[in-house]
Backbone bond lengths (Angstrom), bond angles and torsions (degrees), N, CA, C in turn:
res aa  C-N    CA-C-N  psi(-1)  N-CA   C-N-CA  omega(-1)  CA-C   N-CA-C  phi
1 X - - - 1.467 - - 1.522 109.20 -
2 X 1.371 127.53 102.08 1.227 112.20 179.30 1.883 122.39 -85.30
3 X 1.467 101.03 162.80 1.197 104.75 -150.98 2.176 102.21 -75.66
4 X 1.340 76.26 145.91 1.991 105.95 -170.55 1.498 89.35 -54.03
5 X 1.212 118.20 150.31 1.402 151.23 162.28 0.871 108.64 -63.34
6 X 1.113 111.85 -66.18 1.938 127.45 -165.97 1.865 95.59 -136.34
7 X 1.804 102.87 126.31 1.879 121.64 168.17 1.590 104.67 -58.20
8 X 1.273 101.51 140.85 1.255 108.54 156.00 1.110 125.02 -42.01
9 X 1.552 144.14 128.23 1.138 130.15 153.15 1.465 110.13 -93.38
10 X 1.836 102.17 165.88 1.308 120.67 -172.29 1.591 99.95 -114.52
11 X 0.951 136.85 125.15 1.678 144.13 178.89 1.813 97.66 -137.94
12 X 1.042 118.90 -50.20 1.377 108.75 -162.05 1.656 115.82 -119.75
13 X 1.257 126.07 176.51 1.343 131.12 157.30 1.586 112.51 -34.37
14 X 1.915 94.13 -75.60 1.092 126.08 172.68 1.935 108.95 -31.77
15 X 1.032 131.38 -84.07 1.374 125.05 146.80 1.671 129.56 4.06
16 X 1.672 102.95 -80.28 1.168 96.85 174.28 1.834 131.87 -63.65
17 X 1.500 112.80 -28.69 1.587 121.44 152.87 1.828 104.98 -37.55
18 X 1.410 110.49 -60.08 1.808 105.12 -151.16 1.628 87.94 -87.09
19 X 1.155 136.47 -3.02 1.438 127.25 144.56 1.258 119.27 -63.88
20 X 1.092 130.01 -43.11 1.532 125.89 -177.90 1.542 109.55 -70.27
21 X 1.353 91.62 -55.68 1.576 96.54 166.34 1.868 129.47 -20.31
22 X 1.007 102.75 -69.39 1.546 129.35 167.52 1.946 109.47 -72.88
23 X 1.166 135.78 -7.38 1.084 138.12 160.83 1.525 101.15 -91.87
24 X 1.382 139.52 -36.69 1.416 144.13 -160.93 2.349 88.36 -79.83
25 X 1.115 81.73 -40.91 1.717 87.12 -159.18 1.700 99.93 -75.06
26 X 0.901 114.99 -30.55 1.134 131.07 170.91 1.844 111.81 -44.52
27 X 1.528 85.99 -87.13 1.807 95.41 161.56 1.282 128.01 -40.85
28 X 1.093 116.79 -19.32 1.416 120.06 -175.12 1.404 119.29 -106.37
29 X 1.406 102.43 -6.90 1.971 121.43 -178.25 1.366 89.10 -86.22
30 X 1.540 117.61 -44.15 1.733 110.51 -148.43 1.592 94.23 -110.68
31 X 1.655 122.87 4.87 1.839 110.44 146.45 1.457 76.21 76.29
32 X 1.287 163.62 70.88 1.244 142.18 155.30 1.571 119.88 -162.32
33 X 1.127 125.50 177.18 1.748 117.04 175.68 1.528 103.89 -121.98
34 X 1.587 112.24 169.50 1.097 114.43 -169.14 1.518 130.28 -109.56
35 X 1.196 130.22 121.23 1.661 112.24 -174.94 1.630 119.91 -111.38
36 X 1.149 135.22 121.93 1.019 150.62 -152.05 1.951 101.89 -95.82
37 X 1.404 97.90 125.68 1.015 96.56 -161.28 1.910 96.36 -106.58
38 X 0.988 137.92 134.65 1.799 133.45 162.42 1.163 94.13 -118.06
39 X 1.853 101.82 160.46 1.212 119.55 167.56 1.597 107.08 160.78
40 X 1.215 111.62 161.10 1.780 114.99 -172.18 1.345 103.96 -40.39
41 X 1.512 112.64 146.80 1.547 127.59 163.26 1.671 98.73 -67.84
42 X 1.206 140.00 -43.64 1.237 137.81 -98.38 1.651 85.92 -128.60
43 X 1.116 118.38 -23.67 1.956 115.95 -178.42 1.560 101.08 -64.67
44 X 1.236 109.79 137.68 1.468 126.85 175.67 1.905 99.59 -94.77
45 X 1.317 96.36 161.45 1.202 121.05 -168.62 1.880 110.81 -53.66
46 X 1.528 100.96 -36.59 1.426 102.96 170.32 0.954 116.46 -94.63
47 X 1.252 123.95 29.78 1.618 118.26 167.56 1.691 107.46 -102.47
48 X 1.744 110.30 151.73 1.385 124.85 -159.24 1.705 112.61 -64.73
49 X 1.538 97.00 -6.85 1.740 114.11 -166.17 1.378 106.77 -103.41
50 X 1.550 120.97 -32.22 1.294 109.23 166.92 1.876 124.57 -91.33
51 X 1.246 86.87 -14.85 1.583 102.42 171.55 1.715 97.71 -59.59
52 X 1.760 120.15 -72.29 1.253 122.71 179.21 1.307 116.37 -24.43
53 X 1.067 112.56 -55.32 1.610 141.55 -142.43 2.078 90.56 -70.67
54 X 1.769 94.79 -62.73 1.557 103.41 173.86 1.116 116.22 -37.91
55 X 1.738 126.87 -65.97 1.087 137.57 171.54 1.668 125.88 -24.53
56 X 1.578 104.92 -57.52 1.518 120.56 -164.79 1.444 96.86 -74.43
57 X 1.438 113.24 -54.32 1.592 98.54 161.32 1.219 157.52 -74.81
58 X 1.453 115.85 16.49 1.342 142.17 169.40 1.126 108.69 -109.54
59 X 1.259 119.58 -16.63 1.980 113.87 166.11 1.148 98.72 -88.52
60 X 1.549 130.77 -64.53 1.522 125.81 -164.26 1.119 98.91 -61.19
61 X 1.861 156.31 -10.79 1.240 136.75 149.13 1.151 125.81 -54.63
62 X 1.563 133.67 -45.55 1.091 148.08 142.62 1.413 110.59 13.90
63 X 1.935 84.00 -87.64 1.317 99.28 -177.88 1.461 121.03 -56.23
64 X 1.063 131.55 -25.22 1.942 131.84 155.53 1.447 89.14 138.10
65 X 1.094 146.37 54.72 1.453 148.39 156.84 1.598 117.38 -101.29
66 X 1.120 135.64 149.00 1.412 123.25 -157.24 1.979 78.56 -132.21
67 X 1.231 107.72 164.97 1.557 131.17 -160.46 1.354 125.05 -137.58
68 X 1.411 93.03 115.63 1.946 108.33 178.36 1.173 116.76 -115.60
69 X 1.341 104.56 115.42 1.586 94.56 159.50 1.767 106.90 -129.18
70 X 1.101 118.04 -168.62 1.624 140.73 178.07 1.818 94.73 -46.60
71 X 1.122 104.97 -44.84 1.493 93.52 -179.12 1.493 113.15 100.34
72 X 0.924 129.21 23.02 1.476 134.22 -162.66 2.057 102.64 -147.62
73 X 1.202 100.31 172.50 1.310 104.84 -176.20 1.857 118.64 -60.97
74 X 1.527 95.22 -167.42 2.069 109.28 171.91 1.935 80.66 61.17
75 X 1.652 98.45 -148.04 1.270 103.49 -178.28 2.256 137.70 -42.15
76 X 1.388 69.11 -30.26 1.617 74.22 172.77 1.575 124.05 -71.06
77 X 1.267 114.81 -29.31 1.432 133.38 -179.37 1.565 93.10 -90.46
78 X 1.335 150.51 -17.49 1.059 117.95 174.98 1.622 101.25 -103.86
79 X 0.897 144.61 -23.06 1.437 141.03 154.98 1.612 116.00 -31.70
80 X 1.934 112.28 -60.94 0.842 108.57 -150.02 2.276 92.80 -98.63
81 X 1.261 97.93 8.29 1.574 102.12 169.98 1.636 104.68 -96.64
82 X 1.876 134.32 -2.98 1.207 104.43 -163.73 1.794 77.62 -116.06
83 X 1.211 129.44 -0.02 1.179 140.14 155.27 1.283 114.89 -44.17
84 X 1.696 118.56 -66.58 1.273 135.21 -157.47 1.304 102.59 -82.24
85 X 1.607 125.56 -26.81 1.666 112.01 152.95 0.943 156.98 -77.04
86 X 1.575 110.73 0.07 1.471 142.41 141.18 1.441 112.93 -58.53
87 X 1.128 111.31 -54.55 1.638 118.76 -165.99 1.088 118.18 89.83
88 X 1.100 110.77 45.18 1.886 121.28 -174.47 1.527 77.64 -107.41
89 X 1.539 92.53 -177.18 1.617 127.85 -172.04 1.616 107.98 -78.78
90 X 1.116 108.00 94.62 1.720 116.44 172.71 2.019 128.88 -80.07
91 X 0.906 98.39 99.35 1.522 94.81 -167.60 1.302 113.76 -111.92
92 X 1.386 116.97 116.80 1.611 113.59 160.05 1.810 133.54 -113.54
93 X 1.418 105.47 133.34 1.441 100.47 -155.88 1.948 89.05 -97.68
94 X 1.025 98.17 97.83 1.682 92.03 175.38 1.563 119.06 -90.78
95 X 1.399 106.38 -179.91 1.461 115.20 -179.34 1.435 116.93 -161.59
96 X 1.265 108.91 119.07 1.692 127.65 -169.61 1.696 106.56 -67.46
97 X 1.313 98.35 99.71 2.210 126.91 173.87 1.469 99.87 -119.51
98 X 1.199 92.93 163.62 1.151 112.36 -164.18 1.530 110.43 -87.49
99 X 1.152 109.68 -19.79 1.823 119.32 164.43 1.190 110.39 -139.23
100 X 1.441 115.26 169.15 1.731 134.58 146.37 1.870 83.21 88.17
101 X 1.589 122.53 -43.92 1.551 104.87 -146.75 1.862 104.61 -83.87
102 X 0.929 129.47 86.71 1.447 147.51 -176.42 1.689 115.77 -97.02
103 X 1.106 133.50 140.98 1.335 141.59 -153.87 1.963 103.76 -85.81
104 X 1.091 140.04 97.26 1.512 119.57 178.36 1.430 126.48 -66.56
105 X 0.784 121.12 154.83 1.778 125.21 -158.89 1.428 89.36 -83.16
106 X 1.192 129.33 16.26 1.821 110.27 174.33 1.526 100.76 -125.84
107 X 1.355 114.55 57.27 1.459 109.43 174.73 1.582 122.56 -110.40
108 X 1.099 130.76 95.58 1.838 114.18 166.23 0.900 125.47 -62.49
109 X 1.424 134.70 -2.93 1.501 143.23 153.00 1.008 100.44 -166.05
110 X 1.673 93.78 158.36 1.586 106.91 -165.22 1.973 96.48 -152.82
111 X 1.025 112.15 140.80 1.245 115.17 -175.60 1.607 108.62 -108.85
112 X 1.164 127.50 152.79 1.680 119.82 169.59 1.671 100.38 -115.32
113 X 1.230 103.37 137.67 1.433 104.13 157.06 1.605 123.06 -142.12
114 X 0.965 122.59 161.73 1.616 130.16 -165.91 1.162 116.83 -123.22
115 X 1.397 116.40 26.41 1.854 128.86 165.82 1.788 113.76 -164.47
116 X 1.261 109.78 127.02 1.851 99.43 176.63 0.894 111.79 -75.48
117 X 1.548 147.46 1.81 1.208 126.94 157.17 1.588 115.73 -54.40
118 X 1.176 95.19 -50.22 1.913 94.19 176.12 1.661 128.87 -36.81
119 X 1.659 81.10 -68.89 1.202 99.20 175.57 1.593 139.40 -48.67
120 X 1.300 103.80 -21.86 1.454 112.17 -176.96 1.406 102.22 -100.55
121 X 1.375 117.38 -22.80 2.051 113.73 173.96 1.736 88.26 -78.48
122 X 1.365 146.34 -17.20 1.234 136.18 172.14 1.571 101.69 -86.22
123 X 0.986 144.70 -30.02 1.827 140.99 169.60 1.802 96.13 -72.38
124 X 1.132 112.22 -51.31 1.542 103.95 175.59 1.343 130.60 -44.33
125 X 1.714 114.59 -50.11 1.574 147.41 -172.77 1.340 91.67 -61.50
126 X 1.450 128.35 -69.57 1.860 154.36 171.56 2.131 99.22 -28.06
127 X 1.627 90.66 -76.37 1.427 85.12 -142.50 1.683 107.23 -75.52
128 X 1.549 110.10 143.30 1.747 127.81 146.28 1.408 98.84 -61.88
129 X 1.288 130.69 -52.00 1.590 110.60 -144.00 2.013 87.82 -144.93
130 X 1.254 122.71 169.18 1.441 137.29 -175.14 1.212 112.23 -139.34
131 X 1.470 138.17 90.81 1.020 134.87 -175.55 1.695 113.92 -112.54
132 X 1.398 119.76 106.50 1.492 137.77 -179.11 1.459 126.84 -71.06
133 X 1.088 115.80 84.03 1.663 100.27 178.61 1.779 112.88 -97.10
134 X 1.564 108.11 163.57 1.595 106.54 -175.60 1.645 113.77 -25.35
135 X 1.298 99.96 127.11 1.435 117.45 -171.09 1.763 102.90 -147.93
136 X 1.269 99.40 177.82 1.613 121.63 174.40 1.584 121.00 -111.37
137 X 1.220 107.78 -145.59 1.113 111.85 -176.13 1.810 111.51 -72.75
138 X 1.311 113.06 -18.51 1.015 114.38 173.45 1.320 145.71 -62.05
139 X 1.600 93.56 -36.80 1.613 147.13 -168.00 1.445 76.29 -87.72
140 X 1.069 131.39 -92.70 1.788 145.37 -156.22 1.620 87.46 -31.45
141 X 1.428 119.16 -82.52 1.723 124.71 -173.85 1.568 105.27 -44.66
142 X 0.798 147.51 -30.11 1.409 137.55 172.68 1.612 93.82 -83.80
143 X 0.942 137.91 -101.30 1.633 123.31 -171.09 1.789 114.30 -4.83
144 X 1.059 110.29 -51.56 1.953 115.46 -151.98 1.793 74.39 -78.12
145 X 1.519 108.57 -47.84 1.616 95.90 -170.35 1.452 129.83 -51.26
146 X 1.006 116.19 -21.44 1.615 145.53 177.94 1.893 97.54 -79.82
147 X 1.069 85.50 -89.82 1.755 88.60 -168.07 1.155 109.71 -47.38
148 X 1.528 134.13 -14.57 1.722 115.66 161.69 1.222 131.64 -99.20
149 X 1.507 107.89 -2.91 1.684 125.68 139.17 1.218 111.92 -39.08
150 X 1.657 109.43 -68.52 1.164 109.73 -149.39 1.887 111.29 -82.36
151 X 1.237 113.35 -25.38 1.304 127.39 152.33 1.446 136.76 -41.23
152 X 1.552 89.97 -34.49 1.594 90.56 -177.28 1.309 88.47 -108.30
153 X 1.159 145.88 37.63 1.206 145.18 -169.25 1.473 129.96 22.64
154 X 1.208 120.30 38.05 1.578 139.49 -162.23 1.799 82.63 -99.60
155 X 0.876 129.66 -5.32 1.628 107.03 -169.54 1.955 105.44 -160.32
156 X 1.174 120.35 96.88 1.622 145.63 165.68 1.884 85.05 19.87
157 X 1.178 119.27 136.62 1.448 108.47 169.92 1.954 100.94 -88.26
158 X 1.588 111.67 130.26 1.288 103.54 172.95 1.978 106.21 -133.49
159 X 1.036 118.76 178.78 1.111 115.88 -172.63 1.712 115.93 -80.19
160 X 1.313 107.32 128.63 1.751 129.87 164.05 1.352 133.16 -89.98
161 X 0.935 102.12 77.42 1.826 114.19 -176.18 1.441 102.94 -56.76
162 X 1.119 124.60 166.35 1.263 146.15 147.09 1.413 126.40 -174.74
163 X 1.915 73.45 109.18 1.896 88.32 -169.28 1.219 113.36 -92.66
164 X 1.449 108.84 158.25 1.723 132.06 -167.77 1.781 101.12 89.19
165 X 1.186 124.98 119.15 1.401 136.18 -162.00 1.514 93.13 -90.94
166 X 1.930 106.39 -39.67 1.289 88.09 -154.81 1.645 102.31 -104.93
167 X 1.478 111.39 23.94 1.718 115.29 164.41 1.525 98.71 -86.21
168 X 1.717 119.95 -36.17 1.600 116.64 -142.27 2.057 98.62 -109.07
169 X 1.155 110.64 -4.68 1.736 122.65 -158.38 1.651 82.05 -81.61
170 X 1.507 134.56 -49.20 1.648 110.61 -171.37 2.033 115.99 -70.47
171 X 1.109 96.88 -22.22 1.745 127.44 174.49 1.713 91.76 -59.59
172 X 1.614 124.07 -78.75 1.361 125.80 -170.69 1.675 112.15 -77.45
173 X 1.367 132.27 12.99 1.200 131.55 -177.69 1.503 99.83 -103.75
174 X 1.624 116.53 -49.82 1.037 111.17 140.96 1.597 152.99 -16.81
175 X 1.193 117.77 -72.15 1.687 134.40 154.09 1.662 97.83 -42.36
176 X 1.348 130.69 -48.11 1.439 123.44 -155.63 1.741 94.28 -73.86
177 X 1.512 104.52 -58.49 1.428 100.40 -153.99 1.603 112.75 -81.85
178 X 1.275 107.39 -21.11 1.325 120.65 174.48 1.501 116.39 -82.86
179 X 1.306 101.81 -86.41 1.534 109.83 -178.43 1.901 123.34 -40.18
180 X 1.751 104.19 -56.81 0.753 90.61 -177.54 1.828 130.13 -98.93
181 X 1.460 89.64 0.58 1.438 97.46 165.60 1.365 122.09 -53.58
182 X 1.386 105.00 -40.43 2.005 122.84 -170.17 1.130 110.09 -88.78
183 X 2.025 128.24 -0.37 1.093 128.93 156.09 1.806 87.88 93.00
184 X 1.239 148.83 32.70 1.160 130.51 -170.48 1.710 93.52 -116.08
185 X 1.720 123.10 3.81 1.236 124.68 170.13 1.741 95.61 -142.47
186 X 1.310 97.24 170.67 1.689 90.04 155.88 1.580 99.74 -134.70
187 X 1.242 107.31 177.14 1.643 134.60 -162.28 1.874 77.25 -56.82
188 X 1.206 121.25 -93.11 1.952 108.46 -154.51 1.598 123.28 -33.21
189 X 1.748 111.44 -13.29 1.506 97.53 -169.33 1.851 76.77 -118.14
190 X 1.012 133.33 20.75 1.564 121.65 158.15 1.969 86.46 -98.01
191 X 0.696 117.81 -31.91 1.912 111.71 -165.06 1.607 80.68 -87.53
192 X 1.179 149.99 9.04 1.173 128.15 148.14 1.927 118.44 -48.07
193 X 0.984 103.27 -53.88 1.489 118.02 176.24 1.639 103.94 -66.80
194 X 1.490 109.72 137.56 1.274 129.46 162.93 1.125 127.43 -136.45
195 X 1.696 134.01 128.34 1.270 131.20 -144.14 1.658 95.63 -119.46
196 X 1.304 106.74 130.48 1.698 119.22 -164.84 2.007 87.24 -113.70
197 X 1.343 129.59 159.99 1.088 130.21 151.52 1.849 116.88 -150.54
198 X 1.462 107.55 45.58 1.414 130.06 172.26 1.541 102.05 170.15
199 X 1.302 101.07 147.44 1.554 130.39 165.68 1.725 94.92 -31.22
200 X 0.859 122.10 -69.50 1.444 120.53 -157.60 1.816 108.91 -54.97
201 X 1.045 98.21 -27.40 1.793 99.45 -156.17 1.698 81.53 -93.62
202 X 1.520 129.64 -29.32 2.053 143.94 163.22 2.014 87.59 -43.45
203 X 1.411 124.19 -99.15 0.778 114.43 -177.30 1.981 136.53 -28.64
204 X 1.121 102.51 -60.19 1.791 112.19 167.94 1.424 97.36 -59.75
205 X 1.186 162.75 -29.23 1.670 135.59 -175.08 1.943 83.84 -92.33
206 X 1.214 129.37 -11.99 1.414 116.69 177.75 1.386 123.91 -103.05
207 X 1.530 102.35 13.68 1.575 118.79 179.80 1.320 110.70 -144.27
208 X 1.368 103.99 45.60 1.645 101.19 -167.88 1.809 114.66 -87.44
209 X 1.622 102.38 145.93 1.766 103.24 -176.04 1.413 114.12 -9.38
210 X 1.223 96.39 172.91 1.528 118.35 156.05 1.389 143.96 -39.36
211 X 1.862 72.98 -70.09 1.394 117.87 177.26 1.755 112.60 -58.76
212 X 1.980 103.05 -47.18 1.305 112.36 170.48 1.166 105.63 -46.35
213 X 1.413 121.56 -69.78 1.247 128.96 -145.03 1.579 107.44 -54.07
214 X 1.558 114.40 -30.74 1.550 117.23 173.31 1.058 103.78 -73.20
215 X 1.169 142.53 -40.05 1.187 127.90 -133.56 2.032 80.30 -93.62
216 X 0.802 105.81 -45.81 1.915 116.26 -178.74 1.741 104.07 -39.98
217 X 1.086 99.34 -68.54 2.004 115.82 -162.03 2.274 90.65 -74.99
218 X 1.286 110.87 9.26 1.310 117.56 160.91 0.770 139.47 -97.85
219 X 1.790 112.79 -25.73 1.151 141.22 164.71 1.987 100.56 93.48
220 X 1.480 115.02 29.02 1.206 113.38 175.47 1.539 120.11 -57.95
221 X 1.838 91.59 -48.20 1.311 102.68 -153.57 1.734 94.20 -117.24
């Protein structure tokens, strides 16, 4: 599918339906589920986070998974570039700022939108799985947005990666000694988060047992 000229825009109801539409048909052409990739606009190509980032998404294409991210450069451009060398389904959900948010040259579709509320019930609608690499404030608001979905149970519980242990370990040392020491979380919605630090350990939390898999869609674990 080569990549659109011009993103979809969103103006209407009507709009956002024949977007889904074509995202539903999509998934269903390429037999596969979707993983949503976040992470800084701002990492350059030689940095160890967009390199990762390339990697995890050029294996999990492999394996037949198709790839969303923000659609814009740093982590999003290397997600949705290790996508486009597989030839799986490359998707970017962008959003018109006034800096940093720029279109990456590895997109087969690309959506525009002009509010994050949208946009993140469209990463929600999209993703099986959420995988976070070093990010900002941006990265941070999409994470908390997820985990209090999925907390309050307003939204399917699915798996939250967050790779690089030793970007995300002062972030979860935090939650442990703070948060959940003072009772303001408990231990199952801190074990919401799972920390991957290679492709291999990305794949195994996305192919987990049987047994996992019940015990998960039960809300055991």
């Amino acid at each position: 599918m080569p990549h659109q000229k011009e993103p979809f825009r969103l103006n209407s109801l009507k709009d956002i339906q024949h977007i889904e539409c074509i995202i539903e048909q999509q998934k269903h052409d390429h037999s596969s589920k979707g993983l949503v990739f976040f992470g800084s606009a701002r990492l350059q190509e030689t940095n160890q986070h967009y390199q990762a980032a390339y990697r995890v998404a050029k294996e999990c294409a492999k394996k037949g998974y198709f790839i969303i991210s923000g659609g814009g450069g740093g982590i999003m451009e290397a997600a949705n570039r290790g996508a486009k060398e597989v030839g799986t389904l490359s998707v970017g959900l962008n959003i018109r700022l006034a800096f940093e948010q720029f279109p990456n040259p590895y997109l087969d579709m690309e959506i525009m939108f002009e509010e994050f509320w949208l946009r993140k019930l469209f990463f929600d609608r999209i993703a099986s799985t959420f995988i976070l690499f070093a990010g900002g404030f941006g990265t941070l608001d999409e994470l908390f947005d997820i985990l209090v979905l999925i907390q309050t149970q307003k939204r399917t519980k699915r798996p939250i990666i967050l790779y690089g242990e030793e970007f995300w370990q002062p972030m979860i040392k935090f939650f442990s000694d703070s948060l959940l020491q003072q009772g303001c979380i408990n231990a199952n919605e801190l074990n919401l988060l799972q920390i991957a630090n290679s492709t291999e350990e990305v794949l195994k939390i996305l192919s987990p047992s049987k047994d996992l898999r019940k015990k998960m869609l039960e809300g055991k674990i």
